[in-house]
TIDRENLO-372658 format. One record per residue (C-alpha): x, y, z; residue in one letter. Coordinates in steps of 0.5 Angstrom, whole numbers, padded with zeros to 4 digits, always signed. Example, Ala and Ser with C-alpha at 12.3 -4.5 7.8 and 13.67 -1.06 7.14 Angstrom:
BEGIN
+0025-0009+0016A +0027-0002+0014S 
***
This chain:
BEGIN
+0218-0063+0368X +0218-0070+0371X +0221-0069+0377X +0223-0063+0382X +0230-0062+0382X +0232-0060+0389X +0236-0062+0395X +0243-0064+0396X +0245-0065+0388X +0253-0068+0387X +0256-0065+0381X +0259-0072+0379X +0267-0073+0376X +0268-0076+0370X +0273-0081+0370X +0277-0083+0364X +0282-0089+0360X +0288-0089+0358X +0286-0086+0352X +0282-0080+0355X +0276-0083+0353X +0270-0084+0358X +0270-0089+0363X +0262-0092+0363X +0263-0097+0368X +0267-0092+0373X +0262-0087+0373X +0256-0091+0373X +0259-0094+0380X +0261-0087+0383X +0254-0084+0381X +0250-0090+0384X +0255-0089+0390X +0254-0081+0391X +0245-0083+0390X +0246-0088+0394X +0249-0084+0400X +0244-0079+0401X +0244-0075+0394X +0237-0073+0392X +0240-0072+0385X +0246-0071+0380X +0249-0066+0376X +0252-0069+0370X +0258-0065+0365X +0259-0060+0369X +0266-0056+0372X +0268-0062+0376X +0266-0067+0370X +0272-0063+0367X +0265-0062+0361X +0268-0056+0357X +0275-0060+0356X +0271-0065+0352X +0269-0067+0345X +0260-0066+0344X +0261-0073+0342X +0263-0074+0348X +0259-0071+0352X +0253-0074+0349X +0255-0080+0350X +0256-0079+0357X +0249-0076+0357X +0246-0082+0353X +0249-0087+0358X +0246-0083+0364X +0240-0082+0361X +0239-0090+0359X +0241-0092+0366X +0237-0093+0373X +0239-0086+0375X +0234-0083+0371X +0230-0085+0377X +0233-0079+0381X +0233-0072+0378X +0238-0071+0373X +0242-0064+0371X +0246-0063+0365X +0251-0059+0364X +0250-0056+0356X +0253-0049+0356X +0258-0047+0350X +0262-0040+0348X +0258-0043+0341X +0251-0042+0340X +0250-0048+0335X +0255-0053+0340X +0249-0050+0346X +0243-0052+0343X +0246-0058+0340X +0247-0061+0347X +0241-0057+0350X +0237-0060+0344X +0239-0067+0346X +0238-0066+0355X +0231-0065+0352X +0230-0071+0348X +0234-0075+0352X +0229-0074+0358X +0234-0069+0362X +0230-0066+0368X +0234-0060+0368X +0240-0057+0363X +0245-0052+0367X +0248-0046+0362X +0254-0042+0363X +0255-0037+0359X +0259-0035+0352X +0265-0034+0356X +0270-0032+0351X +0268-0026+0349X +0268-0021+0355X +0266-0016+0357X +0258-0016+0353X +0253-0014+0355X +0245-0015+0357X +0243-0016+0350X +0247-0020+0348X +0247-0025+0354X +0238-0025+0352X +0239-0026+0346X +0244-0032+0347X +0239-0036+0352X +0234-0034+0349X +0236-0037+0342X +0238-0043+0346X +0231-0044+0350X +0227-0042+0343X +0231-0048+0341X +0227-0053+0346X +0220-0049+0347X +0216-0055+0346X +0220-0059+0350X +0219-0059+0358X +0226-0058+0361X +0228-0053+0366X +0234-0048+0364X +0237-0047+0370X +0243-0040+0369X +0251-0042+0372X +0254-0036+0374X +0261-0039+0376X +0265-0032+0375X +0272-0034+0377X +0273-0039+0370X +0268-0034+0366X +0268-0027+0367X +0261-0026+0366X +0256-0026+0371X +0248-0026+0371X +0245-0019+0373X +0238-0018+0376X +0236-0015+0370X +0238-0020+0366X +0235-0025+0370X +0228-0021+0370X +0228-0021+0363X +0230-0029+0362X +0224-0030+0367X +0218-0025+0364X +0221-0028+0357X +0220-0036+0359X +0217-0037+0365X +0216-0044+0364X +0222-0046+0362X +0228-0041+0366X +0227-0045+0373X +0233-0043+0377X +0241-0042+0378X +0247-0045+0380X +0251-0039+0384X +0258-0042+0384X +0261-0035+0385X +0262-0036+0393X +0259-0029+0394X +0254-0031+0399X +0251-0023+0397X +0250-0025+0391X +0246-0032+0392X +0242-0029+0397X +0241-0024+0393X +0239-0028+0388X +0234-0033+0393X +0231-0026+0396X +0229-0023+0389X +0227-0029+0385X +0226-0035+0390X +0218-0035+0389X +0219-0038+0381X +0227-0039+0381X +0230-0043+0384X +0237-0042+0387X +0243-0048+0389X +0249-0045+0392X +0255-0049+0389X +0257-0051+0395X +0254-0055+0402X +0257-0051+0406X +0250-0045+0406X +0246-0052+0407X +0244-0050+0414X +0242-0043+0412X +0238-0046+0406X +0231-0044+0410X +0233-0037+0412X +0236-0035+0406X +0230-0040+0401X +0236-0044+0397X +0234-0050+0394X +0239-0053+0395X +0246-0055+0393X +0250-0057+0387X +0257-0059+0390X +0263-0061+0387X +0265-0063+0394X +0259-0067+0395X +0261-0073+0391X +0265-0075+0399X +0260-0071+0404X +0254-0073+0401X +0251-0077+0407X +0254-0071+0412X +0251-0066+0407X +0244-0070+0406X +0243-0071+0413X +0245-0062+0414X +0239-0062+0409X +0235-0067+0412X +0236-0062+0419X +0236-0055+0416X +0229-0053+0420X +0234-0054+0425X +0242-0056+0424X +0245-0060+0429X +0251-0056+0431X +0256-0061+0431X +0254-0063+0424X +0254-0056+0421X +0262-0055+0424X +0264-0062+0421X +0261-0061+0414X +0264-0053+0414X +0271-0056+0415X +0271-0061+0410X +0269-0056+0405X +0274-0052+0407X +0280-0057+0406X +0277-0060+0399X +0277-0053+0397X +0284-0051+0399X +0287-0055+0393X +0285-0055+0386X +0278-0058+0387X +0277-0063+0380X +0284-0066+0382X +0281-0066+0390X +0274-0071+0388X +0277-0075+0383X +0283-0076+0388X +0277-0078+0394X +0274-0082+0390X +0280-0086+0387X +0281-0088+0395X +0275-0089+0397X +0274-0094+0390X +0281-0096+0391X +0282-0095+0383X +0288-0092+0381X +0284-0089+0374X +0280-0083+0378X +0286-0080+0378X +0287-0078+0370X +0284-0071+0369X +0284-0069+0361X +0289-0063+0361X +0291-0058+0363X +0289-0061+0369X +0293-0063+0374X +0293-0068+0380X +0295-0065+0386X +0302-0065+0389X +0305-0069+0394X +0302-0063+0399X +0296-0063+0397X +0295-0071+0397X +0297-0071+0404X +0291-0066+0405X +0286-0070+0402X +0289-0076+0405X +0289-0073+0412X +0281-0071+0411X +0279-0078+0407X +0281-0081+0414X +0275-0077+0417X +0270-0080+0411X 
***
C-alpha cells in the first residue's frame, strides 16, 4: 500500500451540470479546498458523493480524474461497492490499476436478510479479483441504507482469509458500541474510522483510526486540529466541533455538504443532486445558513 490511510478524511460531494453529468472543475477545487484545510486524505464516490445514484461510466471517470490529479499526493479512498458482484469488482479492479490506496465496500444491499456465507463469499470473489495488486479492502457498515451489517464473525473470517489485503472499516451506523466494539476486537491489524468527526477526541481511548465524514467537507480545520489534539482535546474545541455535526446532521445530509460548499464557493452548481435527492427546504436552509455563519 503507498500511503497509510488514517487521519481525518472527507468523504467528498460530487457536483454536477445541467446535464447530470460530473463536474471535473468543481471537484477538483473543493477536494484541493478540503486538503488544503487540514484533511490527511479524501474519500472518493461514497454516500455523500451520491456514488450509487450514478452510471460506472461515470464513477471511473471521476476515479480516473482523481487518480491523475495532484491528489494522489494524499491517500485516496474509493467507494466501489455495488449489489452486482461483476459492477463490484470492475470498479474494484479499476481503484487497484489506477493506484487508489484504499477501495471502500458496502455490502450487496438488495437482498436481505442473507447470511454470513453469503456476504464472504461476495468479499471474498471481489479481493480474489484484485489479490495481485496491493490495495486495502476496507468494509462499509452503513445499515440504515443497507439492511446489512458486518458481524465479528464475519469480520474474523474476511481477515484469517486475506490478511493482507482487509484492512479496515468505515462504521457509519452511529452505534458507537458497535464502533467500539469493532476498534477493541480487530484495531491490532484493522483499522476502524468512525463516520463521523464527532468520537475524534475518544480516538486514542477507543483506537479509532480516524474519521471518514460527510460533515467534514465544512469543519475540516476544526476536526483536524480535534485530531491533531486528541492525546489531549481542547474542550472548547470538542463542544464547537460536536455542535456543528449535530446541526449538519439534523437535515438531510448530501443536500446539507453541497449546500455549505455552494455558499462557501459561491456556485450555485453545488446545489443539483442526481434524484431522488432533494435540496433542503426553506427551514433547513435557514439552518445551514445560520451554522455556515460559525464556519
Amino acid at each position: 500500500m503507498d500511503k497509510k490511510v488514517s487521519g481525518v478524511l472527507a468523504a467528498v460531494p460530487t457536483p454536477f451540470d445541467t446535464d447530470f453529468n460530473p463536474d471535473f472543475d468543481l471537484f477538483m477545487e473543493h477536494c484541493e479546498w478540503a486538503l488544503a484545510s487540514g484533511c490527511d486524505g479524501l474519500n472518493v464516490l461514497g454516500t455523500t458523493g451520491e456514488a450509487n445514484s450514478q452510471s460506472n461510466r461515470a464513477r471511473a471517470a471521476i476515479m480516473r480524474a482523481a487518480a491523475r490529479s495532484s491528489l494522489r499526493q494524499y491517500p485516496l479512498m474509493v467507494g466501489t461497492g455495488t449489489p452486482a458482484l461483476a459492477d463490484t469488482i470492475e470498479l474494484t479492479a479499476l481503484a487497484a490499476e489506477l493506484g487508489f490506496d484504499a477501495a471502500l465496500l458496502l455490502p450487496p444491499y438488495y437482498y436481505k436478510p442473507v447470511p454470513d456465507d453469503g456476504l464472504f463469499n461476495y468479499f471474498a470473489a471481489v479481493i480474489d479479483a484484485v489479490a495481485d495488486t496491493d490495495i486495502g479492502i476496507y468494509l462499509y457498515n452503513f445499515p440504515q441504507l443497507t439492511g446489512l451489517s458486518f458481524s465479528t464473525d464475519l469480520v474474523t473470517r474476511l481477515i484469517d482469509a486475506y490478511p493482507s489485503h482487509m484492512r479496515g472499516m468505515k462504521d457509519s451506523s452511529g452505534n458507537l458500541d458497535y464502533t467500539q466494539q469493532m476498534a477493541a476486537s480487530f484495531g491490532a491489524v484493522f483499522d476502524v474510522f468512525p463516520g463521523s468527526e464527532a468520537p475524534l477526541p475518544d480516538a486514542v481511548k477507543h483506537g479509532y483510526a480516524g474519521c471518514i465524514s460527510a460533515s467534514v467537507n465544512a469543519t475540516a480545520a476544526l476536526a483536524a486540529r480535534v485530531w491533531q489534539q486528541r492525546a489531549a482535546p481542547v474542550a472548547e474545541d470538542v463542544v464547537e466541533l460536536r455542535e456543528l455535526r449535530s446541526i449538519i446532521q439534523s437535515v438531510p445530509m448530501v443536500a446539507a455538504v453541497k449546500t455549505l460548499v455552494a455558499r462557501r464557493t459561491g456556485n450555485a452548481a453545488w446545489h443539483r443532486l442526481l434524484p431522488p435527492l432533494t435540496p433542503l427546504d426553506e427551514t433547513q436552509q435557514k439552518k445551514i445558513a445560520s451554522l455556515a455563519e460559525r464556519l
